[in-house]
N, C-alpha and C positions, 0 to 999 in steps of 0.2 A: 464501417467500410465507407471508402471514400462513394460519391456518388457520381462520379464523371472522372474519366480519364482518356487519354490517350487512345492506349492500348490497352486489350484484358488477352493476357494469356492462359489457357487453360489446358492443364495439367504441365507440372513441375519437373517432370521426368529429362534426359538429357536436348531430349527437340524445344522442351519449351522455357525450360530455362534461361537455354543459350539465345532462344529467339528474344529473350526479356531480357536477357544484360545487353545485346547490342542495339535494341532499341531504348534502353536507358540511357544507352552510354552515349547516344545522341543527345541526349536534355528529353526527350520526350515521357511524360508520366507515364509508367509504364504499370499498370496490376497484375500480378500473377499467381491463380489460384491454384490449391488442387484438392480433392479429394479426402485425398489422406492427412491422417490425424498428423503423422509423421512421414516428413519427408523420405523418400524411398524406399520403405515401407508395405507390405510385405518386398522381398525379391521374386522376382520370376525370370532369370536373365544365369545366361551360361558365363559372365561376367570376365568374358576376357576382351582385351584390346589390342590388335595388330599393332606394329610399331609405323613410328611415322614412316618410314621411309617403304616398307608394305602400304602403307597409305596412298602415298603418292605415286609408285609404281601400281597400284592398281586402279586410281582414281587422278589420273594425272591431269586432270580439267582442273578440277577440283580447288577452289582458292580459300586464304585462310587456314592451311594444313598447321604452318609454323606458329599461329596465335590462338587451335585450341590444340595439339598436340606438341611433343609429348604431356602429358598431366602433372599434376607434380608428385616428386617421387615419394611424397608419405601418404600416398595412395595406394601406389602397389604393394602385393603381396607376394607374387612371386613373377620373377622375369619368367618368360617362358622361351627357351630355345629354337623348338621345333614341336614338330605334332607325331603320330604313330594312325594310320587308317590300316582297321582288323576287318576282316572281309569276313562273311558268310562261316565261312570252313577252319576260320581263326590265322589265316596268313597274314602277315603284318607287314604294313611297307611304309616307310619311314619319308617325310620330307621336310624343309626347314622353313618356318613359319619364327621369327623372331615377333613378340611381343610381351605382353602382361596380365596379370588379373590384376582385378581387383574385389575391394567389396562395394558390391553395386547400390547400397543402400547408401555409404560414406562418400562415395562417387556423388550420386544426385544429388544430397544434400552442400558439397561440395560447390556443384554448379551454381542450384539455387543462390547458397550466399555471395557466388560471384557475382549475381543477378543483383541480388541486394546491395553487394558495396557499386555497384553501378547508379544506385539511386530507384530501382524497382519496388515496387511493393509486393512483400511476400504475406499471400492469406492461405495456412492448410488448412485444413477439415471445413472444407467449403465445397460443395455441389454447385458443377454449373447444371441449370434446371431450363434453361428456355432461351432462345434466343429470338426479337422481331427486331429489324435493320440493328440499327446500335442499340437498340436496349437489351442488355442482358441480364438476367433473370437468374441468382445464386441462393442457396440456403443462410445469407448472408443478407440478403435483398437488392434490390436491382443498381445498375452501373451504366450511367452511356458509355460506350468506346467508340470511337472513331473507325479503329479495327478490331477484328477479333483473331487471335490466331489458335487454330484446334489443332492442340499438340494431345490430345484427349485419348489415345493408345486406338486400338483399331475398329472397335466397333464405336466412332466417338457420335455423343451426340451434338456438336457442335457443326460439323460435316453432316450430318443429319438434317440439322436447324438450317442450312443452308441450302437444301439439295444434293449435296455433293451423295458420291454412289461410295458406297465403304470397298473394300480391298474384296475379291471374289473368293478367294482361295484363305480360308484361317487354316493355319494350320496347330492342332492341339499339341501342347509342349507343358513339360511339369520337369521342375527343378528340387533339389535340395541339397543337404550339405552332407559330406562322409569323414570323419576325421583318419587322419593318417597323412604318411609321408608319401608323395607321386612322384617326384622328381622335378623336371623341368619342360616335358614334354606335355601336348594336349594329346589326348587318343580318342579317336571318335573307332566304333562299332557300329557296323553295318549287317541288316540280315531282316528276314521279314517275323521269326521267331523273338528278335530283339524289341525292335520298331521299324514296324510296318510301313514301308514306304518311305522311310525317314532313317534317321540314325541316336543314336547313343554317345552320352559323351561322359568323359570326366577329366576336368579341367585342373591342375595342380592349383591348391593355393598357399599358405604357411600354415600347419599342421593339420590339412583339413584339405579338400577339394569339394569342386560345383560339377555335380553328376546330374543329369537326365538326362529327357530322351524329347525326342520330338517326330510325330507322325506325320501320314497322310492320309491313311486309312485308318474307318475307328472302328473297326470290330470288337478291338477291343479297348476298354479303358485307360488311360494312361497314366494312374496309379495302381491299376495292375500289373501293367507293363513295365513301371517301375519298380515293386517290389519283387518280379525276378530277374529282372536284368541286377536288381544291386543284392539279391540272394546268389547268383551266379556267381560275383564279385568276391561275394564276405563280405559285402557291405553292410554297415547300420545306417538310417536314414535319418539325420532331423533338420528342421526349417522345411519340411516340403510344402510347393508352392503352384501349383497349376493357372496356364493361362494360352492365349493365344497366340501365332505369330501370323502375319499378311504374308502369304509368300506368290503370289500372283504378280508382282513389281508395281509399278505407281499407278494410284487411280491415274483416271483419264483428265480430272479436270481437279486442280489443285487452288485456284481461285476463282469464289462467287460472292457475288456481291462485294461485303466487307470484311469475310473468312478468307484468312489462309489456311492450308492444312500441311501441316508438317511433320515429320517421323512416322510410328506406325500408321496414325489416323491417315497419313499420303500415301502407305504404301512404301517408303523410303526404307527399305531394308534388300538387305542381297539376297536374294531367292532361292539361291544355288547354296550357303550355308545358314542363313536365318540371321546373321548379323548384322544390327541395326543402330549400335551405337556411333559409331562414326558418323555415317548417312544422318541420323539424324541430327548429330552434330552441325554438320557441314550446312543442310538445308536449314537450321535451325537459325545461324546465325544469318544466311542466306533472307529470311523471313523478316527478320528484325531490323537488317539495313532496308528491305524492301519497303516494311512499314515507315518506317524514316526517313525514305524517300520519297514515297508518298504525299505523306503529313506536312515536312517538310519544305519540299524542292515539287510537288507537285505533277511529279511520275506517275505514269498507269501503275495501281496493286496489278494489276495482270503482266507486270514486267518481272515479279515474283516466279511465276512459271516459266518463265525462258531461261531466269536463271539458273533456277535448280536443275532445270532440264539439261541447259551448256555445260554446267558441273559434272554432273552424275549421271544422268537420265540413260545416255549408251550404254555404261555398265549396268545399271539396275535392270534393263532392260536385255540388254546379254544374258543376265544372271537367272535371269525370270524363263528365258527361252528356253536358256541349260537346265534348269532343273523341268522344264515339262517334257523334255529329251531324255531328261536321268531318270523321269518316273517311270519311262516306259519299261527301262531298266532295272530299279528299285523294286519294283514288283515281285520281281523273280531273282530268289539268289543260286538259281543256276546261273540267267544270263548278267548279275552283278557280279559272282566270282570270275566270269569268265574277262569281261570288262575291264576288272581292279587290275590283274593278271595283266591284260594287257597293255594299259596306262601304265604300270607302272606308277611308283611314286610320285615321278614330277611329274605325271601326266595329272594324278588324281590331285594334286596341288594345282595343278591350273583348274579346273572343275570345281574343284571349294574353294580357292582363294580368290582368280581371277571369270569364277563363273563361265568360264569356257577354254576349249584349248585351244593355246594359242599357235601351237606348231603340233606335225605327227612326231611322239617318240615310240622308241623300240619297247617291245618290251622289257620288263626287267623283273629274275628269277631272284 
């Protein structure tokens, strides 16, 4: 391992990959580690992607839409049309969500080599272990960087190593795979019998779909809780995968010292449905021109946080509101049947997609 660079980016996942190919793609030495033996490696991700044009209507600050989306098409698995939200009492109401899965392991590894043909350095099965100003401290042995960016999921220690305050709210989430045909729609399942405080999913993919669930309440385990939500189903389960999600919206403080914090470890995820692939996309590459303009051109790293903040920061931060609105909610599926009922589809499509309603609609039977 080299013993001076740039930048060290640590963890490989879609925040910090993208944050390493565009700080490559400047000329700047970029490292980027992770963990894992194999990139992408286990999955813990409901592995779908809105389409770009969902993107930009929901995140319309937002720059860079058209140079990381759409992916390329020998990614996806299956288009996905629309979605299906099943309430409490099993009523179903339908609304149109256009995007894709994919497989999230071929995804990451994907980015990474984008990272790579940018001129990055890719190291997996590397622990980051310690950070004091630029010296970083790896299972590989230490590295100056200039910068460090902790793309390092949500409880990262790189955010740690710097002070920074981790995401308030995890919320527990476990994933796995069901083989069969779903069609083209996403269905999420709501109810506190299901997941408590939270919802159920399963997401079409090519002979197979990505089923869990994700809480807020843990009474009970959430491989319990998924062996009878997918015993309900006629589900069989394999690949299952348990992990966290940040659903409280962005730390407070996203740049200290010589850390950026990007994707989960910032909190960069929509709070209202748990989806953090984009966001961390967006902020990701947001990070990597920061650091290069830094290094570079001699910019504040704290012009890093205005950005991501001018981009996204209203929405995430909408979306964070809405769901501690929807908990009150969630709770109870007397008062979430009564809710769903009322919203109507396109109401419950602003709520999960746009993390808030945007107008009052009527109901609809």
């Amino acid at each position: 391992m080299q013993n001076r660079c740039d930048v060290v980016v640590v963890g490989a996942g879609p925040a910090g990959s993208t944050a390493a190919r565009y700080a490559a793609k400047t000329g700047l030495d970029v490292l980027l580690i992770d963990k894992r033996r194999t990139i992408g490696v286990p999955v813990c991700c409901g592995e779908f992607n809105a389409s770009s044009e969902v993107l930009a209507s929901v995140l319309p600050n937002a720059s860079g839409l058209d140079e990381l989306f759409p992916v390329d098409p020998g990614l996806i698995r299956r288009e996905i049309r629309g979605a299906v939200a099943v309430s409490p009492g099993g009523r179903e109401y339908e609304f149109e969500l256009p995007g894709y899965t994919v497989d999230r392991d071929a995804f990451d590894r994907h980015l990474a080599d984008a990272a790579v043909r940018e001129g990055a350095e890719l190291l997996p099965d590397t622990k980051f272990l310690g950070r004091e100003g630029s010296r970083v401290t790896t299972t590989r042995g230490e590295v100056e960087a200039r910068v460090v960016v902790a793309a390092d999921g949500p409880l990262s220690r790189v955010c740690r190593s710097a002070g920074m305050e981790r995401s308030a709210v995890l919320a527990p989430a476990i994933t796995c795979r069901v083989d069969g045909e779903f069609g083209d729609r996403l269905k999420f399942f709501f109810g506190n019998r299901i997941a408590p405080g939270g919802y159920a999913w399963v997401f079409p993919k090519r002979g197979c779909a990505n089923a869990g669930l994700g809480v807020q309440k843990r009474d009970v385990p959430v491989p319990v809780l998924l062996r009878a939500f997918l015993a309900s189903q006629g589900f069989s389960a394999r690949d299952v995968q348990a992990g966290f999600v940040p659903v409280s919206g962005p730390i407070r403080e996203t740049v200290r010292e010589n850390v950026l914090a990007v994707g989960d470890a910032a909190g960069h995820v929509v709070a209202s449905n748990g989806g953090g692939i984009a966001p961390a996309m967006i902020c990701g590459r947001l990070a990597g021109l920061a650091a290069a303009n830094h290094l570079l051109r001699g910019e504040p790293l704290a012009a890093y946080e205005w950005e991501w903040r001018s981009a996204i920061g209203r929405e995430l931060l909408a979306a964070a509101r809405t769901k501690r609105m929807a908990d009150r909610i969630l709770g109870s599926d007397f008062l979430l049947e009564r809710t769903m009922r009322l919203l109507g589809g396109r109401g419950i499509a602003d709520v999960i997609i746009h993390g808030g309603l945007r107008k009052a609609h009527a109901p609809r039977e």
